[in-house]
N, C-alpha and C positions, 0 to 999 in steps of 0.2 A: 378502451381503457386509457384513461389521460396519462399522457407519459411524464409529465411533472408531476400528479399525486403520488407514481409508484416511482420515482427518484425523490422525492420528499419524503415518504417516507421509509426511505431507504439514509437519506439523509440524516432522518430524527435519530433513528434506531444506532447508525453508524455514530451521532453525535453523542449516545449515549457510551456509547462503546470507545468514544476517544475520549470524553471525560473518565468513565471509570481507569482507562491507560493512564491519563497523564497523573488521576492521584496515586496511581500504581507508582510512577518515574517520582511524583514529586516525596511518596512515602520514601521510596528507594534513597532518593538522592538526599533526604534530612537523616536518614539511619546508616547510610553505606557513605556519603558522599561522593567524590571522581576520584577513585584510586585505582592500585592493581588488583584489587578486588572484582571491583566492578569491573571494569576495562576484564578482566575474568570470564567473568558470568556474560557479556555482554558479549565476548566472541563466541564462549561456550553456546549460546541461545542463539546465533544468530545462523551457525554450521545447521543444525537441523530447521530451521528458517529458509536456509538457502534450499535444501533437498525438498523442505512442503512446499517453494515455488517451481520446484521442477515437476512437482507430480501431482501436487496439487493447482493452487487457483493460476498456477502461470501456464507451463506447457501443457500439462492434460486439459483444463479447461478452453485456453485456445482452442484446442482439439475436437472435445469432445461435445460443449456446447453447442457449433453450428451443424454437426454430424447431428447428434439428439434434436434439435430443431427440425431439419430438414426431414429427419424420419416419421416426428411428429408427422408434419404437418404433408408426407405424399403416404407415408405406408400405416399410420393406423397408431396406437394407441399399444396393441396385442406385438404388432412387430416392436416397436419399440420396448416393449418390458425386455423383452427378449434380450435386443440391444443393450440396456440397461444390464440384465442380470451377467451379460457375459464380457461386458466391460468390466463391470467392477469385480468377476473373476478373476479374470488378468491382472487386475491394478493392484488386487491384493496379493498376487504371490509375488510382483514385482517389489511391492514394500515389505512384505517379509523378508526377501531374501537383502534389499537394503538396508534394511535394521540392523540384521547381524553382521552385512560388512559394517556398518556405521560403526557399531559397537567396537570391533577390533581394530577399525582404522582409528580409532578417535584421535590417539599421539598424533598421528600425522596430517592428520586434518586443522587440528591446534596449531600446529606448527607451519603448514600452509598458508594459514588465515596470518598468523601473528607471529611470526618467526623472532620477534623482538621480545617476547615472551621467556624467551628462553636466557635473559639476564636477570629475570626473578624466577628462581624453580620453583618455589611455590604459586605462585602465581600461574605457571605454567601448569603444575601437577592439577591445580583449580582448576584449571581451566579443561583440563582433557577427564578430570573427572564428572564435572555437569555435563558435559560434552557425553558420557555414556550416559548417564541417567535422562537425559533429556531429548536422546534420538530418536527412541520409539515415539516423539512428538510426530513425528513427522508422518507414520501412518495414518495416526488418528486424525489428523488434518486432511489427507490427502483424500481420504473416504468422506470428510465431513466436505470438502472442497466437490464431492462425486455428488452427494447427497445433495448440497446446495447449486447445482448445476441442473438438476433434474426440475430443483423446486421452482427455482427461477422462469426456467423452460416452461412450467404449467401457471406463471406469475404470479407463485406463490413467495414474495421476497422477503416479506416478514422476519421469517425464522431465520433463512440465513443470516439476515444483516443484523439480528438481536443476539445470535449466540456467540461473536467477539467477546461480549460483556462476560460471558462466564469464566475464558480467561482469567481478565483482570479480576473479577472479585474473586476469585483461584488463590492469584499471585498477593495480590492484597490480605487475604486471609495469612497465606507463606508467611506476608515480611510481619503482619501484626504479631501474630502469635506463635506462627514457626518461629521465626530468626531468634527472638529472648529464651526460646525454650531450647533451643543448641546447643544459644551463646552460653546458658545457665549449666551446661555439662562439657563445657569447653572444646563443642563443635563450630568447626567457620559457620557462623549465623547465616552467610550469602547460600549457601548449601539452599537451604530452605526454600530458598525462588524456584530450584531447579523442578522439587516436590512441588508445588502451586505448577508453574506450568504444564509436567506430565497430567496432574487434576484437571486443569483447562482444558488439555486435548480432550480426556474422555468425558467431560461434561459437555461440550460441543457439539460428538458424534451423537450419543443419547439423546439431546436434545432435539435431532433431526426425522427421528425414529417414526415418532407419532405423524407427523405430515405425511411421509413416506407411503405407512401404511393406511391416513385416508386415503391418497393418491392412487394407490394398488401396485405405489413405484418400489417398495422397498425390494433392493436386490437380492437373488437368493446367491449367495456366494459357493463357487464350487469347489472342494478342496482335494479334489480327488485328479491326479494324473491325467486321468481321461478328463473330466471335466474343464480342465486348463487344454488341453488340447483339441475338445470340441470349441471350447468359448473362442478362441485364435484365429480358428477358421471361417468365422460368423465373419463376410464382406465387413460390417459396418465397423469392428473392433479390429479389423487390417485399416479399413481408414483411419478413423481414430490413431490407429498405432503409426500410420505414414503419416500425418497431418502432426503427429508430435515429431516427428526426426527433427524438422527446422525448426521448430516452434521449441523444442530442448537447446537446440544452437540459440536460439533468440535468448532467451532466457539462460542458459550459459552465459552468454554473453557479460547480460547486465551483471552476473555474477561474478565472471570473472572480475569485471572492472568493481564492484565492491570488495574482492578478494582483495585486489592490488589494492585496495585507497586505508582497508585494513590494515595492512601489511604495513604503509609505508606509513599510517598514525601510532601502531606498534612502535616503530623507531623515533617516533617525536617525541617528545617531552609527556611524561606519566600523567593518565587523563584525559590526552587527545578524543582515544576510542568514548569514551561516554560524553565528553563535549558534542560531537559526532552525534552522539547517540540523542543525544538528549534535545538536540534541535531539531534531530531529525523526527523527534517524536512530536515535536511542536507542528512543523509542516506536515505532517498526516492530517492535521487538521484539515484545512484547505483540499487537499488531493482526495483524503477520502470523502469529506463532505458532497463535493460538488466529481470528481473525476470519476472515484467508484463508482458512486452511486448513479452518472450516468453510464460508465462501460455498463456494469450488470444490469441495467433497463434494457440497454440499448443492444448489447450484442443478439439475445436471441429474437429481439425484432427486428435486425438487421437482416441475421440471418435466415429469418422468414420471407419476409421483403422477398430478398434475393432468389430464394423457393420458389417464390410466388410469381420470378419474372416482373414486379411492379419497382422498377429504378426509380419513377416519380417519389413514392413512398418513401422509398430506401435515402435519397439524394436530400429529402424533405426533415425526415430527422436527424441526419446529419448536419444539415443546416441550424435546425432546430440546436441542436447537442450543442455546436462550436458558436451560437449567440449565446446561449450560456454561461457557458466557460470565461467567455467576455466580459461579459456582464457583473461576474461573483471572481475570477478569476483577478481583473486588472487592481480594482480596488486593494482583493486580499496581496498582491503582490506589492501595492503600495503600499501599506500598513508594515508588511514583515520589512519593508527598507527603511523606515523612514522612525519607524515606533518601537523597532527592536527591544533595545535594552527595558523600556518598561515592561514589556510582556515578561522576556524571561526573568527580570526581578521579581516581577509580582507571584510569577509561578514556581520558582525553584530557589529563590533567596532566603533558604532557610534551614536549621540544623545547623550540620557539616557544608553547606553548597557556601561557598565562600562568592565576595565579591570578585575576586577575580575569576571563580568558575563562571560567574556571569559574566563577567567580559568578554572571558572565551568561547561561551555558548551566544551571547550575541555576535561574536563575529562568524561563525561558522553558519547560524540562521539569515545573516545577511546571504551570505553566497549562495546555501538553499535559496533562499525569496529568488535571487534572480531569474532561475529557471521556472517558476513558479507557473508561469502561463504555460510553459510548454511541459512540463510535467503532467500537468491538466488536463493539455489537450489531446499528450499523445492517449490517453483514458479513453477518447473519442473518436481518435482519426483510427489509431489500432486495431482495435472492433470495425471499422470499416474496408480491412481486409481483410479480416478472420470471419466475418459471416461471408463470403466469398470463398471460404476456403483460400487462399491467397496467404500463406504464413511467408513464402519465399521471401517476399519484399520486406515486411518490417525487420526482417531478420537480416538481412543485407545491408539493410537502415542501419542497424544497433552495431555490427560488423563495423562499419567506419564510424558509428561515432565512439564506438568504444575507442578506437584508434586517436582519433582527434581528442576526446577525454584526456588520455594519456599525454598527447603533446601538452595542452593544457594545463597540467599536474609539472613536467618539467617546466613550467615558466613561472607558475602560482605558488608552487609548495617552498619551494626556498625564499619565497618573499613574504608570503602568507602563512605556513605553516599550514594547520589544522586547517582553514578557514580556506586555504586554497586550493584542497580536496573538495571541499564543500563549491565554491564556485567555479570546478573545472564540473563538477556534475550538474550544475546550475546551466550554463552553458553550454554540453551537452544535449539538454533536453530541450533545450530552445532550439537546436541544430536538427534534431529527431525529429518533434513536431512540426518543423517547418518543412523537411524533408517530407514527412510523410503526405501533409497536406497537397505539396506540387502532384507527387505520386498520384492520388486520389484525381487534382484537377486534370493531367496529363493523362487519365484513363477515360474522363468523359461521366465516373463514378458520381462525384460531386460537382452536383451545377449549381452555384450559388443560389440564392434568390434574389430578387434586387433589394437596395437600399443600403448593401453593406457601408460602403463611405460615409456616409449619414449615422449611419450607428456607431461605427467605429468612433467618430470624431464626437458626441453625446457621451461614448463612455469615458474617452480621453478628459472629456470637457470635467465630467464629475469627480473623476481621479486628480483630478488635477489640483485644483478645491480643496479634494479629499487631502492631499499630500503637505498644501501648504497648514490646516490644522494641526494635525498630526506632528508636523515638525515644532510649531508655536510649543500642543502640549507635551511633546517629552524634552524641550527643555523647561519650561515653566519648572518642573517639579526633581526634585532630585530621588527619584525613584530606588536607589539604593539604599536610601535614608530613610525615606519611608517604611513602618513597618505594620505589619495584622491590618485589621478591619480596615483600617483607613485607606490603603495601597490598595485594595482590593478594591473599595468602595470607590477610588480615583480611576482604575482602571476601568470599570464596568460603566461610570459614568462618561467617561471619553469614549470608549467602544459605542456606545450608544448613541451619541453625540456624531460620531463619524459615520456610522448606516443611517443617520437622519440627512447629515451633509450632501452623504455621495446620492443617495436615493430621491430627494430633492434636488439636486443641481440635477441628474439625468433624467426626472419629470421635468423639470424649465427647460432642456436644454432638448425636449422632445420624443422622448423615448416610451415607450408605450409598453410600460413590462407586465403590466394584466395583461394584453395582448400577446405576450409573448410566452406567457406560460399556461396560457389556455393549450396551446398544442395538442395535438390527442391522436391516438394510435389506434382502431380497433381490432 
């Protein structure tokens, strides 16, 4: 199976799924604009966001994918259901009984997150209220996170990477026709996201149902005392359950260090959090495009690889993976520094999104771009210790840069504000990825292939090129002034114009990306 058709189209599906998000943010941001509202809803959604990365796609799937691999592919098919059904016995009683804490912590989890909250009490009362309606997000994910772990594993990626989209048309549906129909009986209209999102979750799981049972994978769930305590005892769901301890620290981790960067945009100036927010939703573009869409390729072939005893294989898509990242990674990182304010103009300058919210969401998309390559990469190097079973070290990794983040944040944020949370996390991930890489070369894991220098300097050569256009067009145009079809039509035109530059300088400049994306896995 060619490992670029199934990350393309992993990539389409995912591109479909960060367009329907961002008309989701850009609906948001013309109806709600940056206020304590959103800044609201935005901490409220983001609490049960942190718990679906602990149980869902972050720690459990660490976990649980290269264990499901490996069982695949030495004990059978039959052993594996097995595995499967007594995994997800476990996983469900553990999110039950998190729902009903969630539900009664909510005040203090509100308050954790955004402690600056508590100088608007409504705002805060907001916020601990979506914050209950919107925890039970967190099961429904973390099963459809199970679900999409199984499917992958049988390289079935489709489904998973398509049912994001049902979210956002969820949330989309919420702010059209929920939010006027509230606001017309004098309820907070923002309410209405919370309702789109709890839809989202269950539209997501249901959609996974049918693959499952072609598969013969749908788990039978056991809800009986005894049943939780046979499934417990099942070897493979004690791995699973020890391969998550570090891999819940790991993923802690990066949460902690979102907790703090909340916390301390809570106390800036009203707005900060959906600045924050809203750039951050720009750079998903890039990261899921091209990062996701290779970790989920890649991890349970990794993980195979490593079964199989074949390092060549293993060493070979990793190589494969981080010329990629290269290749789509350096330009996109050009672009988000150099072409900023056009983008968020063209996408969010409109409604209530004031010009100065563009200003401030271009400054904080700057500090994201920085990290840009290493946010990407760590998607690639990461998976090349989790199919290893190896979680200790990424997590030891996140451990000091969480640390170094923080220093970062004391030297950036009283000069930068908002924007210097953004590039203390920008810099972070450059610090991770590069960290992790030595890791890998220091094991004997990753042996390059030859030619790297040569290539490196072909994609510099095209970036480069790339960087001086880019600059020429966002000033030529006053892009705040610009308004509808025409800003749109100048944007798509320059976009177009720059993948013609970059991708023509790095064919003159020798680069062989047919060749490079022939790659192929069987």
């Amino acid at each position: 199976m060619s490992l670029f058709k199934a990350a393309s189209t992993i990539s389409l599906l995912t591109l479909a799924s960060r367009i329907t998000g961002l008309a989701r943010e850009l609906l948001m941001a013309s109806l709600f604009g940056a206020s304590a509202m959103t800044d609201a809803f935005n901490v409220a959604f983001r609490i049960p966001n942190l718990f679906r990365r602990l149980f869902g796609e972050g720690a459990f799937s660490q976990a649980f994918v290269p264990v499901l691999a490996t069982s695949k592919a030495k004990d059978g098919e039959e052993a594996t259901k097995q595995l499967v059904d007594h995994v997800a016995t476990v996983l469900t009683w553990v999110l039950l009984a998190t729902t009903v804490l969630g539900v009664i912590g909510a005040p203090f989890m509100v308050w954790a997150l955004a402690s600056g909250f508590e100088k608007d009490p409504h705002g805060f009362e907001a916020a601990v209220f979506m914050t209950r309606l919107m925890f039970p997000y967190i099961a429904f994910m973390s099963l459809v996170a199970l679900a999409s772990g199984i499917l992958n594993t049988w390289r079935r990626f489709a489904i998973p990477a398509a049912t994001p989209v049902l979210l956002n048309l969820a949330m989309l549906s919420a702010a059209w026709w929920g939010s006027p129909w509230l606001q017309a009986r004098g309820i907070e209209p923002i309410y209405a996201m919370a309702g789109g999102v709890m839809l989202g979750g269950v539209l997501q799981l249901v959609a996974q149902v049918p693959s499952l049972v072609q598969l013969g994978m749908l788990p039978r769930i056991g809800l009986s005392w005894r049943a939780l305590r046979t499934a417990w005892q099942d070897p493979g769901t004690r791995r699973v359950g020890k391969l998550m301890m570090p891999a819940l620290l790991g993923v802690g981790v990066a949460h902690v260090s979102l907790l703090i960067n909340t916390q301390i945009a809570s106390h800036l100036a009203p707005g900060s959090v959906s600045w924050l927010g809203y750039a951050d939703r720009l750079m998903e573009f890039p990261t899921a495009l091209l990062g996701v869409a290779l970790g989920v390729v890649l991890m349970p072939q990794l993980s195979a690889a490593r079964a199989a005893g074949d390092d060549i294989r293993y060493s070979g898509m990793l190589d494969w993976g981080l010329r990629l990242v290269m290749v789509f990674s350096v330009p996109s990182a050009v672009a988000l520094l150099t072409f900023t304010q056009p983008l968020v103009a063209t996408l969010y300058h409109y409604g209530k999104f004031t010009a100065y919210d563009v200003q401030q969401t271009t400054l904080a998309l700057m500090g994201y771009g920085v990290g840009l390559i290493g946010l990407v990469a760590i998607k690639v190097l990461a998976p090349g210790f989790y199919a290893s079973q190896n979680i200790r070290t990424p997590v030891m990794i996140a451990v000091a840069v969480l640390i170094l983040t923080q220093m970062f944040n004391l030297v950036m944020v009283p000069w930068l504000q908002h924007a210097g949370l953004a590039l203390s996390i920008g810099l972070g991930a450059l610090v991770n990825a590069t960290w992790l890489l030595i890791g890998l070369l220091r094991r004997g894991s990753f042996k390059p292939s030859p030619g790297w220098g040569v290539f490196l300097l072909q994609v510099i050569a095209g970036s480069a090129l790339l960087a001086v256009f880019l600059i020429w067009a966002g000033s030529a145009v006053a892009w705040t002034e610009v308004r509808g079809l025409k800003r749109i039509a100048l944007l798509t035109a320059v976009l177009a114009a720059s993948a013609a530059i970059y991708f023509i300088a790095t064919w003159a400049a020798g680069l062989k990306l047919r060749k490079l994306l022939k790659h192929s896995s069987d």
